[in-house]
C-alpha positions as CSV (number, residue, x, y, z in Angstrom):
1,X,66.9,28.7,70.7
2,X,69.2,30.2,68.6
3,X,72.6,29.8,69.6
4,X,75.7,32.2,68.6
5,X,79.6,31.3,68.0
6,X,82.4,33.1,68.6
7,X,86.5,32.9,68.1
8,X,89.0,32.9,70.9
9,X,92.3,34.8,69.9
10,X,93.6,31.4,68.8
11,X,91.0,31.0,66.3
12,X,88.8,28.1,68.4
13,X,85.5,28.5,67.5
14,X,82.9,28.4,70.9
15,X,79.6,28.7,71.4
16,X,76.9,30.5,73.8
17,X,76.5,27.5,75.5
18,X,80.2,27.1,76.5
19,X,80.7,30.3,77.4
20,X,78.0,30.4,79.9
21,X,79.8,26.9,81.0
22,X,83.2,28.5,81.3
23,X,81.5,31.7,82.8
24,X,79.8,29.8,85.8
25,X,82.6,27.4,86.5
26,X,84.4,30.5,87.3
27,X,82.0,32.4,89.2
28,X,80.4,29.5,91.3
29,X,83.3,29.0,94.0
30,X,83.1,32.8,94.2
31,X,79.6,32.6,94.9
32,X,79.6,29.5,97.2
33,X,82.0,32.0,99.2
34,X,80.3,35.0,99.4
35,X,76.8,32.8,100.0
36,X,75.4,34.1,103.6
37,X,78.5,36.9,103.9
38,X,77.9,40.4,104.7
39,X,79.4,43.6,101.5
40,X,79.1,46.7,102.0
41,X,78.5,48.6,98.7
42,X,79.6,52.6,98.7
43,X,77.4,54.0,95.8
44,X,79.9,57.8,95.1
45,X,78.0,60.6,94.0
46,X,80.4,60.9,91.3
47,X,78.6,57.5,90.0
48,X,75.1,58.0,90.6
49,X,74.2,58.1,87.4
50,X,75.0,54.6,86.8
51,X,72.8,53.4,89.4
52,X,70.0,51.8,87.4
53,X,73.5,48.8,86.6
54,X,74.7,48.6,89.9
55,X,71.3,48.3,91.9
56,X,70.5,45.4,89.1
57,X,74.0,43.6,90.4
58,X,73.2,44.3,94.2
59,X,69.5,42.5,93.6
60,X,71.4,39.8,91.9
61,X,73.7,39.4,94.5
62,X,70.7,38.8,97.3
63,X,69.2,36.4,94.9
64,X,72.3,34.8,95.1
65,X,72.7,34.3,98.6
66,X,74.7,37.1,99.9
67,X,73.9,40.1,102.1
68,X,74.5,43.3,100.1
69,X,73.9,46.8,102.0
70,X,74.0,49.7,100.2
71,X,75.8,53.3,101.5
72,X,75.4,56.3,99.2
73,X,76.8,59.8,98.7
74,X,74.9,62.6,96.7
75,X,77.6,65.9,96.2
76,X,76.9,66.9,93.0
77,X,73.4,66.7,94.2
78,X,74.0,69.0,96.7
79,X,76.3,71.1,95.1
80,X,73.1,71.6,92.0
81,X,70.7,72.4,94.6
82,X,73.1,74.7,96.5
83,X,73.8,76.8,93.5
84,X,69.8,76.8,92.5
85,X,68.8,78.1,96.1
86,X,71.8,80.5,95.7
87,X,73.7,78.6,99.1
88,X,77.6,78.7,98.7
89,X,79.4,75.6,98.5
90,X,82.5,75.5,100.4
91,X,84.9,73.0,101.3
92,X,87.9,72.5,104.4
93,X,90.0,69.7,103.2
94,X,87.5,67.9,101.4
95,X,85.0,68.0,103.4
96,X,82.0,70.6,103.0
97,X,81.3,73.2,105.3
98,X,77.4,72.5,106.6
99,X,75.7,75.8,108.2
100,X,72.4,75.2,109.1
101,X,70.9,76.0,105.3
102,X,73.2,74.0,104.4
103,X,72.0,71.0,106.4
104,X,68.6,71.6,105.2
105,X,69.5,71.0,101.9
106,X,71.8,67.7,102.4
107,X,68.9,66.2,104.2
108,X,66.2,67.1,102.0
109,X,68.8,65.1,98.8
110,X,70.3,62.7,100.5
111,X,66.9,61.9,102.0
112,X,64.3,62.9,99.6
113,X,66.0,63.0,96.6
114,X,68.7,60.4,96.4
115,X,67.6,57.9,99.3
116,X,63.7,56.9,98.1
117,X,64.8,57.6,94.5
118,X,67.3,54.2,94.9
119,X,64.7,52.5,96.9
120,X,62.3,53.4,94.5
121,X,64.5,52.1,91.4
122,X,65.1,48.7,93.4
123,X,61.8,48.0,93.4
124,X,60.9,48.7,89.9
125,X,63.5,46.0,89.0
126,X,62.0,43.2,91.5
127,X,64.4,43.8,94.3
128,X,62.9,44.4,98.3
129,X,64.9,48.0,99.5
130,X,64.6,50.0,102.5
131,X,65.9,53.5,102.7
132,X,67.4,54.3,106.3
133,X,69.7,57.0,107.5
134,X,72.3,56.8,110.5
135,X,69.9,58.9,112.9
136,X,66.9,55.8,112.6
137,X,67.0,54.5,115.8
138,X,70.3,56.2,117.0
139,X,72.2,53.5,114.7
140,X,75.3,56.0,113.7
141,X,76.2,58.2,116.2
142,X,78.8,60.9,115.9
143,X,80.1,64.1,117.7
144,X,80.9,67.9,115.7
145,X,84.3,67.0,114.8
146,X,85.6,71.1,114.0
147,X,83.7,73.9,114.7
148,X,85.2,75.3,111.1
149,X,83.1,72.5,109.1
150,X,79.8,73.5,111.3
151,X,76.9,70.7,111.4
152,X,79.3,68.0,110.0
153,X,79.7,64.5,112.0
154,X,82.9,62.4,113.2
155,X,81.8,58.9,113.9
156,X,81.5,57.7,117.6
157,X,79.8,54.6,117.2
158,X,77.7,52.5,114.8
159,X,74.6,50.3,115.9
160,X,74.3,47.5,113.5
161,X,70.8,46.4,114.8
162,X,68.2,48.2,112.8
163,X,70.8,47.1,109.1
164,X,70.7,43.5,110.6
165,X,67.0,43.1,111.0
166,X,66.5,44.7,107.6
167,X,69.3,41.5,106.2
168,X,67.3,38.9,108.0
169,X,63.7,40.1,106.9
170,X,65.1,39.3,103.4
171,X,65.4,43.2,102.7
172,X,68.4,45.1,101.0
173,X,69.4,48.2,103.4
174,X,69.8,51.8,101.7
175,X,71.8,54.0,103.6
176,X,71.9,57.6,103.6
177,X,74.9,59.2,105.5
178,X,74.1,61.4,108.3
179,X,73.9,60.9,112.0
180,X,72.9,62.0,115.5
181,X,74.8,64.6,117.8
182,X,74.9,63.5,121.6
183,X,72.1,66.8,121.5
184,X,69.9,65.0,118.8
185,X,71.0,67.3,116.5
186,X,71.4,65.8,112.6
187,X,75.0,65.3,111.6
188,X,76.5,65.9,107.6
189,X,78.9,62.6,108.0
190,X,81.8,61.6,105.2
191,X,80.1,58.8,103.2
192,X,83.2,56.8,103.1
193,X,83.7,56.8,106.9
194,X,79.7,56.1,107.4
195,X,80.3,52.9,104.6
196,X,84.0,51.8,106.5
197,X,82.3,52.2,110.1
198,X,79.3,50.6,108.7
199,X,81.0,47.3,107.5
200,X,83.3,47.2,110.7
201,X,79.8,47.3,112.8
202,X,78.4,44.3,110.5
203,X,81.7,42.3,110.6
204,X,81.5,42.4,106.5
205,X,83.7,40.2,104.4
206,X,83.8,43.1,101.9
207,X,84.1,46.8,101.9
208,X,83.9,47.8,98.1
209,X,83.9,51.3,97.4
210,X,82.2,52.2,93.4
211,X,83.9,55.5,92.3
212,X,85.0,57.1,89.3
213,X,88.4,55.2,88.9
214,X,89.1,52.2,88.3
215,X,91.5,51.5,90.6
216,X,95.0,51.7,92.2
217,X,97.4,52.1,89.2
218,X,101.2,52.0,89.4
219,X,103.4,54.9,87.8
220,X,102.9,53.7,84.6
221,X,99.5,53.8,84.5
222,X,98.9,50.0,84.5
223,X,95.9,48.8,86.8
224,X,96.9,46.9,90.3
225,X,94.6,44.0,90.9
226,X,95.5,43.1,94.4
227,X,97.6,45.3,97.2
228,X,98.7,44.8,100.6
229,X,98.0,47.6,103.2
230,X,101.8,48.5,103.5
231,X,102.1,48.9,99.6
232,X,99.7,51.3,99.4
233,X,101.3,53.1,102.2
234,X,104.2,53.0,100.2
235,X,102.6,54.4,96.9
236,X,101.0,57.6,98.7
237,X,104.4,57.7,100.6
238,X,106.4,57.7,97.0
239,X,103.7,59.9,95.3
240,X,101.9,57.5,93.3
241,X,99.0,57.8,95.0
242,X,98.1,61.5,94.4
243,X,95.9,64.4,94.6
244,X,91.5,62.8,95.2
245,X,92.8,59.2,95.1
246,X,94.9,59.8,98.6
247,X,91.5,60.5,100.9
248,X,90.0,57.5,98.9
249,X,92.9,55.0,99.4
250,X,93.1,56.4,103.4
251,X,89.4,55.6,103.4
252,X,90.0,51.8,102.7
253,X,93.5,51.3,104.6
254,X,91.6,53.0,107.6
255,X,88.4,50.1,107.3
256,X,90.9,47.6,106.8
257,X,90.9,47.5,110.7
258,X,87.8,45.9,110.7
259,X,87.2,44.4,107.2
260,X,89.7,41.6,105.8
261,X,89.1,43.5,102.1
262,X,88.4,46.2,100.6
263,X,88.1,47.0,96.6
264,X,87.7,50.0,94.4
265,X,86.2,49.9,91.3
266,X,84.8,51.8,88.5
267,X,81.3,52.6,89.4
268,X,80.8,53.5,85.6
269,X,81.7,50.6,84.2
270,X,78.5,48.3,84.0
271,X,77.8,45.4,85.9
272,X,81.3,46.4,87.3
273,X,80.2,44.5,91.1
274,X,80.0,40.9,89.2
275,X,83.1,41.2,87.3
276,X,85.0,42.2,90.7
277,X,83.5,39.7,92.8
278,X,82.7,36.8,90.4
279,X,86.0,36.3,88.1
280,X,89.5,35.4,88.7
281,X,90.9,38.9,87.1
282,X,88.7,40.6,89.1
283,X,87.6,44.7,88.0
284,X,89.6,47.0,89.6
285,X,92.0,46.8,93.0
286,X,91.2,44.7,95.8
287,X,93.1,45.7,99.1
288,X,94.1,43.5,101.6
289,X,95.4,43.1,105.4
């Protein structure tokens, strides 16, 4: 085996092999930790691309001994097949208006498209996925939350059962957000809410939303590694927090009532979920109570 060297900044000379020491004395308290603990992963549509890196982490992290589920958006996917089956694509606030040819679409990609495509790509790489959505078995149940918005869901309640069986049987959960009306009717739900509600149900340790940032950054642009609830209250409150991060940010603050952490990170960046969970400097911003 050929072995490399490199130079540290000091001009020490180190090897492969002590990297990979000083690598894994970093990571192994991190993953003696997270061994047998519950994360819920939210995969954005803005980061789907990256997929094929972030499912490879995810299988990793079963292999290691933790319990990874995996929630997913899919609006650019949407918005593509709106605009090819000339639908309009409107939005209230962030969230998009779902008429009933509307529906059709989300379910046929969250479902069809995006769902068994990730389940699909799991297995091609050796890992053991199930796709699900929240209406199997009544597990996410929700209630028209404004007439306005049409078939799109507010979250009553979140059955963890059908996820937890899946987490025993050895199996890493795919989750597709939409859920039942109290008519049986299929709801358009919020990803972010399906993915906080989701790890409050499962009593997580971890609620780490992938997106296209890489994190909570003070005024000066500089990257905040850790924040407590009441600072980022204090950033949105001073402006800081602007514009698409402020729904995001809301979104972790609001699971933070059920999950001790929550991180953002950039979904692009690859094997972005190791470097976040598994090293001291950590990825992008983790949140905490």
């Amino acid at each position: 085996m050929a072995i490399s060297f490199s130079r540290t900044p000091e001009g020490d000379v180190i090897s492969d092999h002590h990297l990979i020491a000083q690598v894994l004395g970093e990571a192994l308290p991190y993953i003696d930790f997270l061994k047998g603990k519950t994360l819920v992963i939210k995969l954005g549509g803005s980061t789907l691309e990256h997929q094929r890196g972030v499912l490879q982490d995810i299988i990793w992290l079963r292999a290691l001994g933790a319990y990874p589920v995996l929630v997913h958006g899919g609006g650019p996917y949407i918005n593509e097949w709106l605009t090819k089956l000339n639908l309009p694509t409107r939005f209230v606030n962030g969230l998009r208006v779902t008429d009933a040819a509307t529906l059709d679409v989300v379910r046929m990609v969250l479902l069809g498209q995006i769902n068994q495509g990730l389940v699909l790509m799991s297995s091609q790489m050796g890992g053991k996925a199930i796709g699900l959505c929240g209406t199997d078995g009544g597990m996410v149940r929700a209630h028209i939350s404004d007439e306005r918005l049409g078939f799109v869901g507010e979250i009553d309640s979140v059955d963890p059962m059908p996820v937890e069986a899946l987490l025993k049987e050895g199996f890493i959960p795919v989750v597709a957000p939409l859920g039942e009306g109290p008519d049986g009717t299929c709801l358009n739900i919020n990803a972010d809410l399906v993915a906080a509600h989701m790890a409050g149900a499962l009593n997580a340790e971890k609620l780490i939303f992938l997106s296209n940032v890489a994190g909570i950054c003070r005024a000066d642009g500089t990257l905040m590694t850790e924040v407590r609830e009441s600072e980022a209250r204090q950033l949105i409150d001073d402006g800081v927090i602007s514009g698409g991060m402020i729904p995001k940010v809301t979104a972790c603050l609001d699971a933070l009532a059920a999950v001790p952490r929550v991180h953002i990170v950039d979904g692009r960046e690859s094997h972005v979920l190791l470097r976040e969970l598994f090293t001291d400097k950590g990825a992008g911003t983790m949140i905490i109570r």
